[in-house]
C-alpha positions, 0 to 999 in steps of 0.5 A, spaced: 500 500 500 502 506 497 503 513 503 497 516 499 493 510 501 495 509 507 494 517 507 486 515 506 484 510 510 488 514 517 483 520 514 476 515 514 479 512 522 479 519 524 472 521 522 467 524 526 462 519 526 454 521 526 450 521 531 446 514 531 439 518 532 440 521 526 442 516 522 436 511 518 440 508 513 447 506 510 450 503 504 457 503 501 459 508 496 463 508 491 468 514 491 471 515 485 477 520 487 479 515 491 481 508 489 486 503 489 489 504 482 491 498 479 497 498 474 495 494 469 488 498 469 490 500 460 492 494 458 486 491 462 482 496 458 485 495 451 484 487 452 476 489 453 476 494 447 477 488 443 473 484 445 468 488 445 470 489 437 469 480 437 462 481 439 459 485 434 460 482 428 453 480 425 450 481 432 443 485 434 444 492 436 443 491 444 439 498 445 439 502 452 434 507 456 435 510 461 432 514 465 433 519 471 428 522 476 429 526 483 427 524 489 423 525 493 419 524 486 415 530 484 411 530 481 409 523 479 413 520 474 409 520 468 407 514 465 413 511 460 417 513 457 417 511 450 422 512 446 422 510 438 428 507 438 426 501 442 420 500 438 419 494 436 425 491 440 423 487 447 426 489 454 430 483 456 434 486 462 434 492 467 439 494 472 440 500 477 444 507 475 448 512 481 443 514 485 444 518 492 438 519 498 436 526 499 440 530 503 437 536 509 443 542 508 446 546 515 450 552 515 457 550 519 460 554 524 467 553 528 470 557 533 464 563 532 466 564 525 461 562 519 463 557 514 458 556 509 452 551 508 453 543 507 451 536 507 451 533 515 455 527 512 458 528 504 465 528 507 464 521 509 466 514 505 459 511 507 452 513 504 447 515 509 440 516 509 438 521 515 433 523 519 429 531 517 432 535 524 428 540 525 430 548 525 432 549 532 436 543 532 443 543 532 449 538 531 456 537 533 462 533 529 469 535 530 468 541 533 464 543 527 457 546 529 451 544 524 445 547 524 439 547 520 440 551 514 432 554 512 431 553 503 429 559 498 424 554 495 420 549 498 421 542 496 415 537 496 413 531 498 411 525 494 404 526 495 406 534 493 406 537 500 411 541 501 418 539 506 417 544 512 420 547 519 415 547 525 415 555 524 413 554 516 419 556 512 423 551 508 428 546 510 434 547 505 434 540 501 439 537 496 434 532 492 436 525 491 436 521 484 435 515 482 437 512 475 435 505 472 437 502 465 433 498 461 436 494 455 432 492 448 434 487 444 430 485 436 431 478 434 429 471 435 428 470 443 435 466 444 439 471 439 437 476 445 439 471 449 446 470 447 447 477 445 445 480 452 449 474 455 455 475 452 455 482 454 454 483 460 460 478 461 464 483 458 461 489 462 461 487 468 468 485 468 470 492 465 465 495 470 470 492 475 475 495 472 473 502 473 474 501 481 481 502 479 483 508 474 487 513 475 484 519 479 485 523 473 481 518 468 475 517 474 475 524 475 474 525 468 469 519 467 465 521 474 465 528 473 459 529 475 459 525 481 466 528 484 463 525 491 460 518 489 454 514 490 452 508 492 454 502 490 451 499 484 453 492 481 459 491 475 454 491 470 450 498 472 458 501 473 459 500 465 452 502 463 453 507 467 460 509 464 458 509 457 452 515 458 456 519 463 461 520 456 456 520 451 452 526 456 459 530 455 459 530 447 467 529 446 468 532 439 473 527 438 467 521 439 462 518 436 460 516 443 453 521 444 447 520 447 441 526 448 436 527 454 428 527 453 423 529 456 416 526 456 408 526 456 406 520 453 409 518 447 412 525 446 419 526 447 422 533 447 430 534 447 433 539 452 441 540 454 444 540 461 449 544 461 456 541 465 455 548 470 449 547 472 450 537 472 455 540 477 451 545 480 446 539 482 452 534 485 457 540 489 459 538 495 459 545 497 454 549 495 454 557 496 447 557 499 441 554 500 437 558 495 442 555 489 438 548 491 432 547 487 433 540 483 436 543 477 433 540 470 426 537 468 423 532 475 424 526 470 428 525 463 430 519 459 436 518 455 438 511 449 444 508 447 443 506 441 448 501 441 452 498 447 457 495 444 459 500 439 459 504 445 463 500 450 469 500 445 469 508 444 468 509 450 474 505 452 478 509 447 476 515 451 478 513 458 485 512 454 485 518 451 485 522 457 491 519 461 495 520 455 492 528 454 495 528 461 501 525 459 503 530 454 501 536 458 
């Protein structure tokens, strides 16, 4: 184990520990800037790339639909959505994508001085689900006093109710996201078989791999997700990766992919901006008025082809380690 790491997980043990009462729920996170890097992760990468090339001869498109939506959920997730790429086509597989719980924002002071507004627990390497403190509430962890931050705009309630403090102003709220994925294949049944067979076998053994790039490759990969999420399987780990690149629209890939909205069956394209993506995962925002859910409540995305993206995506992570190698 190298200083760094050991740097870690002297940092983990020292860690102020949440009060037990406030906790609800837990589960192990990925975190993406802090892996164990693994020096044989490039040539793993290319061995995978090619495989990937092996398979997609004569072989059905594999098509995958993504879909996001805030938590809590509100409003209601519409029926659907139904996009027409995956007409005709059946659904033969699902997984889960990175998601986070909801999480009440404090302001943090320290000896008297102010320090901003920020997660009870996003510093942590465990995920956590927390109870709703009140405003008058207040916590201490290392030293570090937080107290209850009051929003700008209420967040509602999967009934529609708005989130409140017992004197009737607005708890300050980062929302959560949930993701899922759902794989379409064409062809006769045991064709469809075959195919989404042979690639989750590769996709989960290179969903394995991300767990040890470079910080520089996960940073690029994840950008979005700086803190991580919870941990999802292999599988969900490369499908995840292959939308992440495709949303950022690398001039030098054919990797894309775009994000709808929907009502019924009509579809309507719009653009995320990177500043306002990583507006709605900073881990420290500026104040509580800058946390409104940014984007539409729910929205899906298609791959049109996940082998074919498996192997550009492959050349993008390349790529970005040799970019920093030439710098």
């Amino acid at each position: 184990m190298d200083a760094d790491s050991d740097n870690s997980s002297r940092e983990e043990q020292e860690m102020p520990q949440i009060p037990p009462g406030i906790i609800l729920e837990i589960s192990e996170k990925f975190r993406p800037l802090h892996t164990d890097i693994s020096s044989s992760w490039r040539s793993t990468l290319m061995e995978f790339q090619q495989s990937f090339r092996d398979c997609d001869h004569g072989q059905e498109k594999l098509k995958c639909v993504l879909t996001h939506s805030v938590v809590p959920e509100w409003p209601k997730r519409p029926d659907g959505p139904c996009p027409p790429e995956v007409e005709g086509m059946e659904p033969i597989a699902m997984g889960v994508g990175p998601s986070r719980w909801p999480q009440q924002l404090f302001t943090r002071s320290q000896a008297g001085r102010e320090m901003g507004v920020a997660e009870l627990a996003s510093a942590l390497p465990q995920s956590y689900r927390l109870k709703t403190l009140d405003v008058a509430s207040k916590v201490e962890l290392g030293g570090v006093m937080y107290t209850p931050a009051v929003g700008h705009d209420a967040i509602h309630n999967v009934t529609g109710n708005p989130i409140l403090f017992s004197n009737g102003q607005p708890v300050a709220l980062r929302t959560g996201v949930n993701r899922n994925y759902f794989v379409h294949a064409g062809g006769a049944a045991h064709e469809r078989i075959t195919n989404i067979t042979s690639f989750f076998s590769l996709a989960a053994q290179a969903g394995q791999c991300l767990e040890s790039l470079p910080t520089s490759v996960s940073r690029h990969l994840w950008r979005d997700w700086p803190d991580g999420f919870r941990t999802i399987g292999d599988k969900g780990m490369w499908v995840s990766a292959l939308f992440e690149l495709a949303w950022q629209q690398s001039a030098e890939s054919q990797l894309t992919a775009d994000r709808f909205t929907w009502i019924g069956t009509t579809n309507t394209r719009f653009d995320l901006s990177p500043s306002a993506s990583q507006q709605s995962t900073s881990s420290n925002p500026a104040d509580a008025s800058t946390l409104a859910p940014v984007g539409p409540p729910h929205w899906y995305s298609v791959i049109d082809d996940l082998v074919s993206a498996s192997i550009a995506a492959i050349e993008i992570l390349l790529a970005v380690e040799d970019t920093k190698d030439c710098e």
